[in-house]
KOLPA-515346 format. One line per 3 residues: number of its first residue (from 1); their letters; for each residue z, y, x of N, C-alpha, C. Coordinates in steps of 0.1 Angstrom, whole numbers. Each point is the difference from the previous one (the first is absolute). Layout:
// residues N
NUM) A) Z Y X Z Y X Z Y X ~ ... $
// end
This chain:
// residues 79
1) XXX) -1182 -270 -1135 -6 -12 -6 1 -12 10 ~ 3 -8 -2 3 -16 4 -13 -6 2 ~ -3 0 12 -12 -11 0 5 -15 1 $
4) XXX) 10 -5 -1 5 -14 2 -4 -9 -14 ~ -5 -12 2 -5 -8 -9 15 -8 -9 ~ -4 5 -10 10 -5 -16 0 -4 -10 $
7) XXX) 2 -15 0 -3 -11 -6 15 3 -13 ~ -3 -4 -15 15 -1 -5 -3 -13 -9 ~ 6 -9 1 4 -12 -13 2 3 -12 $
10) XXX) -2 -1 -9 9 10 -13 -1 -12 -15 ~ 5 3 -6 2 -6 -17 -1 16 -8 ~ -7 -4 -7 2 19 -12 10 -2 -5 $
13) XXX) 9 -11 -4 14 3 -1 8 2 9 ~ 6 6 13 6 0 9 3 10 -1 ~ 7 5 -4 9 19 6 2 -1 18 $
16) XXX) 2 -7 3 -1 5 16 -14 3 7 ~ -11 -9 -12 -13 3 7 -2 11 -3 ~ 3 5 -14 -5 8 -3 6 17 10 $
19) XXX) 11 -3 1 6 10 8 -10 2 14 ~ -3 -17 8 -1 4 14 -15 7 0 ~ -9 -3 -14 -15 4 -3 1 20 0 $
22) XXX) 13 1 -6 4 12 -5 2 11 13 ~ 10 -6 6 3 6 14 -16 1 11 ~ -5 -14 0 -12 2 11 -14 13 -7 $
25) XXX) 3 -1 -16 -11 13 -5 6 17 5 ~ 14 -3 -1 6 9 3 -1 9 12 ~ -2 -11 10 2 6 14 -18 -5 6 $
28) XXX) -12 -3 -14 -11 2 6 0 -11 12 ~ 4 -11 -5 -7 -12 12 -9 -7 -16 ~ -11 -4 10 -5 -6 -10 1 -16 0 $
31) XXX) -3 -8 -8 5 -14 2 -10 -10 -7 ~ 4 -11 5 -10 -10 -6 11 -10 -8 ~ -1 -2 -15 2 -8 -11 -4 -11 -1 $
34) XXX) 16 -14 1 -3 -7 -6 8 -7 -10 ~ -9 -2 -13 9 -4 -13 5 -18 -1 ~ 10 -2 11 5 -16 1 -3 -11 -15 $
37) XXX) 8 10 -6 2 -1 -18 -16 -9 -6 ~ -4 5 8 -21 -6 -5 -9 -2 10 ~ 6 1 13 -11 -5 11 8 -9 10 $
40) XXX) -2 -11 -5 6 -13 13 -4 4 11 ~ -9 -1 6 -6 1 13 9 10 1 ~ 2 11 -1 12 12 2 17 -3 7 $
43) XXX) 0 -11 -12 13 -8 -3 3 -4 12 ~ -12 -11 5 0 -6 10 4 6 7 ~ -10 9 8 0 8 12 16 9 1 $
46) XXX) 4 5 -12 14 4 0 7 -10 2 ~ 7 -9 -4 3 -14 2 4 -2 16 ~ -12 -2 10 -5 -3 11 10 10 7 $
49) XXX) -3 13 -6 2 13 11 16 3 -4 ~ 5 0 -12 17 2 2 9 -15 -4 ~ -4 -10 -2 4 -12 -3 6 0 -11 $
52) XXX) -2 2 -11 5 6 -12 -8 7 -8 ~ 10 0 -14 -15 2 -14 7 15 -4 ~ 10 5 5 4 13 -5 -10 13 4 $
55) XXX) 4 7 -9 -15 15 2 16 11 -1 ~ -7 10 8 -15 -1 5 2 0 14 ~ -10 -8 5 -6 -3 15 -11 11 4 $
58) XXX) 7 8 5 -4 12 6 -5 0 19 ~ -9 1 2 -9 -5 13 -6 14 8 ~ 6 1 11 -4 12 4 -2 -4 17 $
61) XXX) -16 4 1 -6 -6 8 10 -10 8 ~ -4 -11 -3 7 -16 -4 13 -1 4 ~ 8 13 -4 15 -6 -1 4 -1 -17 $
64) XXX) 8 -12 1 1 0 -18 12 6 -3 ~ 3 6 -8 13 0 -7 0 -3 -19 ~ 11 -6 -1 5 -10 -10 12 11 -8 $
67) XXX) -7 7 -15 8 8 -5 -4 14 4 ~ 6 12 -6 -5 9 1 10 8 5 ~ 2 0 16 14 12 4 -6 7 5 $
70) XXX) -2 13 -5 -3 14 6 0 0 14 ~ 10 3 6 5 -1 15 -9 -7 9 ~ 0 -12 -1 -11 -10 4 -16 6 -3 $
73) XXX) -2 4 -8 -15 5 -4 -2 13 6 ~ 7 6 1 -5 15 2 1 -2 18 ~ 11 -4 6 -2 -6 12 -13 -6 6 $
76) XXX) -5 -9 -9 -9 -7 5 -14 8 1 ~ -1 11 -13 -10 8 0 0 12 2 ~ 13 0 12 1 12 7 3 11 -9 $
79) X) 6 1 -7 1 8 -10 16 12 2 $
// end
């Protein structure tokens, strides 16, 4: 189990979000949700942190990544 803090950006329409929500239940990290799609303040703060409006903005104890590459994630959460 992953104790590293995980922030995800998402749209409910997004197949990648949906994937990277898919993979982090999978491998039991748990994560903190936010819906861009209906919370500006969210928007923003994603915005700020990957300079760009694409999802999902995936935040693992404050490194971002932009998109959902396996490789990069399981890396980052030691996996």
């Amino acid at each position: 189990m992953s104790n590293k803090k995980v922030k995800i950006y998402s749209t409910p329409a997004c197949i990648y979000c949906k994937m990277a929500k898919d993979f982090l239940k999978r491998n039991n990290i748990e994560y903190e949700e936010h819906n861009v799609a209906e919370d500006s303040a969210a928007r923003e703060e994603m915005e700020k942190k990957s300079h760009q409006l694409g999802v999902p903005v995936i935040e693992i104890d404050g490194e971002v990544f932009v998109g959902f590459n396996r490789g990069d994630i399981q890396q980052a959460l030691g996996l």
